[in-house]
C-alpha positions as CSV (number, residue, x, y, z in Angstrom):
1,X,10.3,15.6,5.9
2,X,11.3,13.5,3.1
3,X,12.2,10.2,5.0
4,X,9.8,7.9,2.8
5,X,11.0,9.0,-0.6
6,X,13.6,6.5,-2.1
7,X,15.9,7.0,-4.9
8,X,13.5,5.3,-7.2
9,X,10.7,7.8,-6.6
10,X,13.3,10.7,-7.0
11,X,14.0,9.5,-10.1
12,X,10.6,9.7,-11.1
13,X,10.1,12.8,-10.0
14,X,12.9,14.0,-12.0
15,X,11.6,12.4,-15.2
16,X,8.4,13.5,-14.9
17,X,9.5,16.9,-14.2
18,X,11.6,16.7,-17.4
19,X,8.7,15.7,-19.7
20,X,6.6,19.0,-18.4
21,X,8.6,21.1,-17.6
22,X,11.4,20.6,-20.1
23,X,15.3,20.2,-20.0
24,X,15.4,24.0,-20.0
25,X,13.3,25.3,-17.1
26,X,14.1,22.0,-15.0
27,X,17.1,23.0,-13.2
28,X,15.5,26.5,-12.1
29,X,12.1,24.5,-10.8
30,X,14.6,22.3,-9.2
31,X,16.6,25.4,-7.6
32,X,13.5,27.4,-6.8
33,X,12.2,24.1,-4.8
34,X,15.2,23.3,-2.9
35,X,15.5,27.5,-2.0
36,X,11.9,27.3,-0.5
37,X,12.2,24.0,1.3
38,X,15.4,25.6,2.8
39,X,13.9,28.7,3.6
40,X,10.9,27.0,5.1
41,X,13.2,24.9,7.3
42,X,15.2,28.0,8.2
43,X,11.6,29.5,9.0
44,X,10.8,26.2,11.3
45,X,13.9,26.0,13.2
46,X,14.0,29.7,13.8
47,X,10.7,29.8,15.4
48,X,11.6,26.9,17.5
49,X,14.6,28.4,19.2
50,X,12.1,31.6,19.5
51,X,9.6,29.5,21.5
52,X,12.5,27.6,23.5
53,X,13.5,31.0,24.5
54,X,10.4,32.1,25.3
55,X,9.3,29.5,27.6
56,X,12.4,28.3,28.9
57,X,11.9,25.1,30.7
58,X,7.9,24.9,30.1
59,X,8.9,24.3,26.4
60,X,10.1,20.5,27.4
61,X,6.5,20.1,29.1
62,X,5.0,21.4,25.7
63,X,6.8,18.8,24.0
64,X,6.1,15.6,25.6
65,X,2.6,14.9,24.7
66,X,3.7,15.2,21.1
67,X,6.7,12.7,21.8
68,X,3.9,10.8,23.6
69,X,1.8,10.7,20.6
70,X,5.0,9.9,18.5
71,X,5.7,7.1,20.3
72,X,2.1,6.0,20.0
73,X,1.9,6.3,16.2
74,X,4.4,3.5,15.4
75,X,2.8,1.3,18.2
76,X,1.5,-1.8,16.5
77,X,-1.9,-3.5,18.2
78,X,0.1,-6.4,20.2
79,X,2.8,-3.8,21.6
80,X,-0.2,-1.5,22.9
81,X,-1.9,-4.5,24.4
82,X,1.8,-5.8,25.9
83,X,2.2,-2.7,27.3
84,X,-1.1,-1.3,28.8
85,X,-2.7,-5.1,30.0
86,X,0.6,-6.7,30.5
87,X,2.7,-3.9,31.5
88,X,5.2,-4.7,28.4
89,X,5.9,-8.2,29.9
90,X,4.8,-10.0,26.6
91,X,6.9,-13.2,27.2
92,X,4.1,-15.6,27.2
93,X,2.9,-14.3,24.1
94,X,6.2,-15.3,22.3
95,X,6.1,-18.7,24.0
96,X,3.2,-19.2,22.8
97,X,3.4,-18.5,19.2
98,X,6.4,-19.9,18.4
99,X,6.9,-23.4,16.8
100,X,7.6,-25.6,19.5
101,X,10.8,-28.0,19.5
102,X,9.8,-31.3,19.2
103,X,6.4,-30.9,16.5
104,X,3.7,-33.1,18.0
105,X,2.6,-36.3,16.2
106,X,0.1,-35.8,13.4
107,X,-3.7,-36.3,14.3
108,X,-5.3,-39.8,12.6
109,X,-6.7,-39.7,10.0
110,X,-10.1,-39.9,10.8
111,X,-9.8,-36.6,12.5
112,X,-8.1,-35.0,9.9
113,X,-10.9,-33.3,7.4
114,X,-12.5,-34.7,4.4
115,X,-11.2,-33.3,0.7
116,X,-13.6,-31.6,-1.1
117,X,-15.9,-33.5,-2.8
118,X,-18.1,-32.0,-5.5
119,X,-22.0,-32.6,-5.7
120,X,-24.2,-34.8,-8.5
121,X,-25.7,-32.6,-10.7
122,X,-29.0,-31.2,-10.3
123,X,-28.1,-31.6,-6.2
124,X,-29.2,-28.0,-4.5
125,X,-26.2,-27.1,-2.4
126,X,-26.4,-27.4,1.4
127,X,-28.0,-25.3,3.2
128,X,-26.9,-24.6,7.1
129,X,-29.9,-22.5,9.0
130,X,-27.8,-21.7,11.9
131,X,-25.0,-19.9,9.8
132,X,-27.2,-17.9,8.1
């Protein structure tokens, strides 16, 4: 539940807590808090044995679409592609993005492109109808 709180933000909880609440009804808050997140889990856990019990084998057919969408809500856009288009064969795409052994010779200069070079005053700037 907690997995993406650090120690840093605990800490900050915990000082924040202390300015408004105060040293003296910190500890109960604190206790109180920990009580219902145990009794909530308790709660959780207890009504998933009851529904395991219940359905028996149908519950593992219940849970695979949410380990489906688990599975799906970590997936980054080039592992969906890799796996769906490419069937997770995504070899070429590493060859093809990596920095190659020998680096190739640099283009001439001609090729390469001008700095920039600022206009004369008064010049109006350039104007390209096809980009616009």
């Amino acid at each position: 539940m907690f997995a993406n709180v650090g120690w840093g933000e605990m800490l900050l909880l915990v000082v924040v807590g202390l300015v408004i609440l105060g040293p003296e009804r910190l500890p109960g808050a604190i206790r109180w808090t920990s009580g219902a997140l145990r009794q909530a889990r308790d709660y959780i856990s207890g009504a998933t044995n009851q529904l395991r019990e219940d359905l028996g084998p149908e519950f593992d057919d219940l849970r695979q679409p949410l380990s489906e969408l688990q599975k799906l809500r970590g997936m980054t856009p080039r592992a969906a592609l890799t796996k769906h288009l490419l069937d997770g064969d995504d070899s070429w795409l590493t060859e093809a993005f990596q920095s190659p052994e020998k680096p190739h010779s640099a283009p001439p200069p001609a090729a390469q492109p001008k700095a920039f070079e600022p206009l004369p005053p008064g010049t109006p700037a350039p104007f390209d109808i096809d980009a616009t």
